[in-house]
N, C-alpha and C positions, 0 to 999 in steps of 0.2 A: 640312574645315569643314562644320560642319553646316547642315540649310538652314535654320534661323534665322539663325544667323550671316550666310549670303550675303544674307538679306533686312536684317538688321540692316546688310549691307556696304553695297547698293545706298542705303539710305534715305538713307546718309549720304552717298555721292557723290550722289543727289538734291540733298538740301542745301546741295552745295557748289554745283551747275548751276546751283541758282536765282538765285546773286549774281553770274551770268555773264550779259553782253549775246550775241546772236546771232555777231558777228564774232566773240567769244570762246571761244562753244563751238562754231563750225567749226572754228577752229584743235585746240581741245579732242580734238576728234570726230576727225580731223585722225591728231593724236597716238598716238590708242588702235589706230583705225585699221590704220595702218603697223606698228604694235606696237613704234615705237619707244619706248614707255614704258617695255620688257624691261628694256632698258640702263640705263634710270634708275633703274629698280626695283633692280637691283642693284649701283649707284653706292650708292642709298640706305640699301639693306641690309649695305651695307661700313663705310658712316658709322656706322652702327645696334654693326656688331660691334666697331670700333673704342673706342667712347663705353663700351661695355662693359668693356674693361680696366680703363678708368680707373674703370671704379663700384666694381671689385674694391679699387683702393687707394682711395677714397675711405672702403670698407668698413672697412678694416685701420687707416687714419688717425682715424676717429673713435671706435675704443680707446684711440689711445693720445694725444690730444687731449682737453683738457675742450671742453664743446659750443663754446664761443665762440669755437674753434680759436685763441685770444692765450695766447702765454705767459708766465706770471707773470715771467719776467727781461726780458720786451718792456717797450722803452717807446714807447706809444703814445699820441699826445696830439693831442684834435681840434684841424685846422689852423686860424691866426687869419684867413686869405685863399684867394680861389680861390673854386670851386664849391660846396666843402664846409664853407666857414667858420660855415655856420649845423651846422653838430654840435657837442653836445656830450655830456658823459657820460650828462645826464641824457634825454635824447632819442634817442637813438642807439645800433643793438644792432649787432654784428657777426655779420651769419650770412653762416659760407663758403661762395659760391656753387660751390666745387669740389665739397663737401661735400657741400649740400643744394639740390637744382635746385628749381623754382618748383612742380612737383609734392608734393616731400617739403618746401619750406615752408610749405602746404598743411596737410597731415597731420600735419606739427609744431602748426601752430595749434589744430586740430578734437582733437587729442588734450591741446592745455593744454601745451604742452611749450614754447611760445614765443606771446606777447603781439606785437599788431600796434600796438598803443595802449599809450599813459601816462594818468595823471592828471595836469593839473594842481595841483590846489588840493587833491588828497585828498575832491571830490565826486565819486563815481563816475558819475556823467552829462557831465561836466564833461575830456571828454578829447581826448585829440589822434592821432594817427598819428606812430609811431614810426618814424626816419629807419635803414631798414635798407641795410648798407653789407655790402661785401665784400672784405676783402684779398689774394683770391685770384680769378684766372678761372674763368669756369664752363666745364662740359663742351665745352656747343654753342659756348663764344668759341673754344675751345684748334683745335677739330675747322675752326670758320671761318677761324683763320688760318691753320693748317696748308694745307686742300684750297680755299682761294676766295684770301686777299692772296699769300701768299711765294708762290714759282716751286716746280715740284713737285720740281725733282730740287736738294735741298742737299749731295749729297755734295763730299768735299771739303771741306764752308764750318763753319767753328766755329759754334755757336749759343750764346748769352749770355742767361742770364733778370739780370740786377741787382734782389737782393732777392727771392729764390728763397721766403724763408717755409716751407711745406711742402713744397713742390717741384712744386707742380697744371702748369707749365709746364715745366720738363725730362721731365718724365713725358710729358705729350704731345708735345713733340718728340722724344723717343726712338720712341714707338708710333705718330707720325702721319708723321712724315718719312723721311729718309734721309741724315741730318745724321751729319758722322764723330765731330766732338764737340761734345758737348752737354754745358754747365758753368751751374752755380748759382752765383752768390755769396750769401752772408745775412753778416752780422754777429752776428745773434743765434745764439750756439752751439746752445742747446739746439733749435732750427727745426732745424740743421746736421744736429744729431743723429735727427733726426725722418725727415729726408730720407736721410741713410745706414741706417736701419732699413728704409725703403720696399726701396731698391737692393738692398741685401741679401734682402730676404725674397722679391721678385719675382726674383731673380734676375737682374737688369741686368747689363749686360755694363761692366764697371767701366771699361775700355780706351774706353769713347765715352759717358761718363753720371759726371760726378765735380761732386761740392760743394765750395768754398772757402769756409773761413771763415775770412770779413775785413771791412772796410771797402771797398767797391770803391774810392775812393781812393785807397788803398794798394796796388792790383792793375793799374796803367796797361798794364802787358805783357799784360794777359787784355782789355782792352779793344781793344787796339790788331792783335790778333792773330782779334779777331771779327767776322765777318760780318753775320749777324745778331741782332740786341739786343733784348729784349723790355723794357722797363721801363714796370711798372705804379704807377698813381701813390703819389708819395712823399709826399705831403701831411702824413698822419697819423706819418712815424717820423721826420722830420729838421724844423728848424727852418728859418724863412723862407733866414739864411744860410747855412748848411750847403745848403739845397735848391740858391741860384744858385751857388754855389761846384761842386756836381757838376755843373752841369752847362755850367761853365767848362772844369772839368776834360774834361767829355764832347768838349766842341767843338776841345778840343786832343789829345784822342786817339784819336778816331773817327776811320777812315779813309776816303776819298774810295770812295764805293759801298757803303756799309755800310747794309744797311737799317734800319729801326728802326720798331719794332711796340710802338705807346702805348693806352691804354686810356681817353685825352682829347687832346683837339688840344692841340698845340705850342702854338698863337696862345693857347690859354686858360692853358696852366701858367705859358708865359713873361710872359704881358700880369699875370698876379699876380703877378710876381715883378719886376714893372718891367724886364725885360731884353732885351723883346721883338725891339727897333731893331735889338740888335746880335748875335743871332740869325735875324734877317729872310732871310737870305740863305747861311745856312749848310745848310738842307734844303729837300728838295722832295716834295711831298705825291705818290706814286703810286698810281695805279689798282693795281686786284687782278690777279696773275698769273695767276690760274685761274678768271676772270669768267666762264667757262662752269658753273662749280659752284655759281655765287650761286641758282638754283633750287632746292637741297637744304636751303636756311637761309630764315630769315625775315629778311630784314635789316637793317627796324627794329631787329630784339633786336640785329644786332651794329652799330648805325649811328656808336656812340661808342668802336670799334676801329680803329685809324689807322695808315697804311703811310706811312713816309718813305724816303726817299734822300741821305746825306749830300755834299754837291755838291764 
């Protein structure tokens, strides 16, 4: 590094001291100190190479994706209830958080390539902020639940994304865990097909990394045979009763210790679905298995990622 650079480094840890009280930057001081920062620094820079893989297929999916990452045989329809019930087509953009982190939707916008605003009325002063949504995890969620919620060693344990889409979640449980198999389900073939291009072209080991394409309610035996379950919300692709219907079906075939990793509380999906009573008692909310990792994340950004236990 050059020595601007180290002046440029130091200004900026200045910067960060200054929003430190004294108890704060003893501890700080503390840290450096000892040099156990070493360890963390290379904690951090594992996370840093890890996140990496995935920008690789991120790269390769947004060829063969149009930008909106939806595909035309999708049917996607903003939900009439829940959190999301204020979207609609005319308000409402899809950009894949897998795809494009908060950085490159930045550079999307400063290059015109994507609109943060609508018009109302067709007066161009007369505007609003566009309700941007994502049907897929982002880097830093997939890497948070990986190394801060599940337990680190998954061997052994099946892993289940329901509603795989492009695959942004088997993908990072293949490269962030140590999970034996790891299965997608989609309904929508052409996603299937999107995700079997990834496998293939990275070269995934087929034997612990396979897509089904089905209805997950028509697959009870893939359910029943998993440990752990990602399902990100379903708002936008099923209809109010198809929604409480899967997850009748879930309650009856999840098995007692089955974890289950949501990207909205339970109390909010069920309380819209009117079911909530007779789900009350069927999970329980757990703390993170690797709460010593929660220093690597901001975890505001992941505060609406949710660990359960099927009771």
């Amino acid at each position: 590094m050059s020595e601007d650079g180290v002046i440029s480094g130091k200004v900026r840890i200045l910067e960060l001291f200054t929003e430190l009280d004294e108890p704060e930057l003893d501890i700080i001081e503390e840290w450096i100190v000892s040099r156990a920062y070493r360890k963390d620094l290379e904690v951090k820079k594992s996370l840093q190479n890890k996140e990496k893989l995935l920008v690789k297929i991120g790269d390769s999916l947004k060829k063969m994706l149009p930008f909106e990452a939806e595909m035309s045989s999708e049917s996607i329809e903003p939900p009439s209830v829940g959190d999301q019930s204020d979207c609609t087509i005319a308000n409402t953009c899809h950009v894949d958080e897998f795809l494009y982190d908060e950085n490159e939707v930045d550079k999307l916008v400063k290059e015109g390539k994507l609109k943060r605003q609508y018009c109302l009325d067709c007066n161009s002063r007369n505007t609003t902020d566009l309700i941007l949504i994502s049907h897929s995890m982002s880097r830093q969620s997939l890497l948070y639940i990986f190394n801060v919620l599940l337990p680190v060693n998954l061997a052994e344990k099946c892993f289940l994304d329901i509603g795989s889409r492009i695959g942004a979640v088997i993908y990072g449980a293949y490269y962030f865990s140590n999970a034996s198999s790891i299965i997608g389900i989609e309904m929508n073939k052409e996603c299937c097909e999107i995700q079997e291009k990834i496998i293939q072209q990275f070269s995934l080991d087929t034997n612990r990394i396979k897509v089904i394409h089905s209805d997950v309610m028509e697959r009870a035996d893939v359910i029943e045979r998993s440990e752990i379950i990602v399902i990100n919300v379903l708002d936008f692709f099923v209809d109010i009763k198809k929604h409480r219907d899967m997850w009748y079906f879930f309650k009856k075939h999840m098995k007692k210790g089955t974890y289950i990793v949501t990207n909205r509380s339970m109390t909010d999906t069920l309380d819209c679905l009117d079911i909530f009573e007779e789900f009350m008692d069927w999970l329980t909310m757990c703390k993170p298995n690797q709460i010593e990792n929660e220093i690597f994340f901001d975890i505001e950004d992941h505060s609406e990622i949710f660990l359960y236990i099927v009771n």
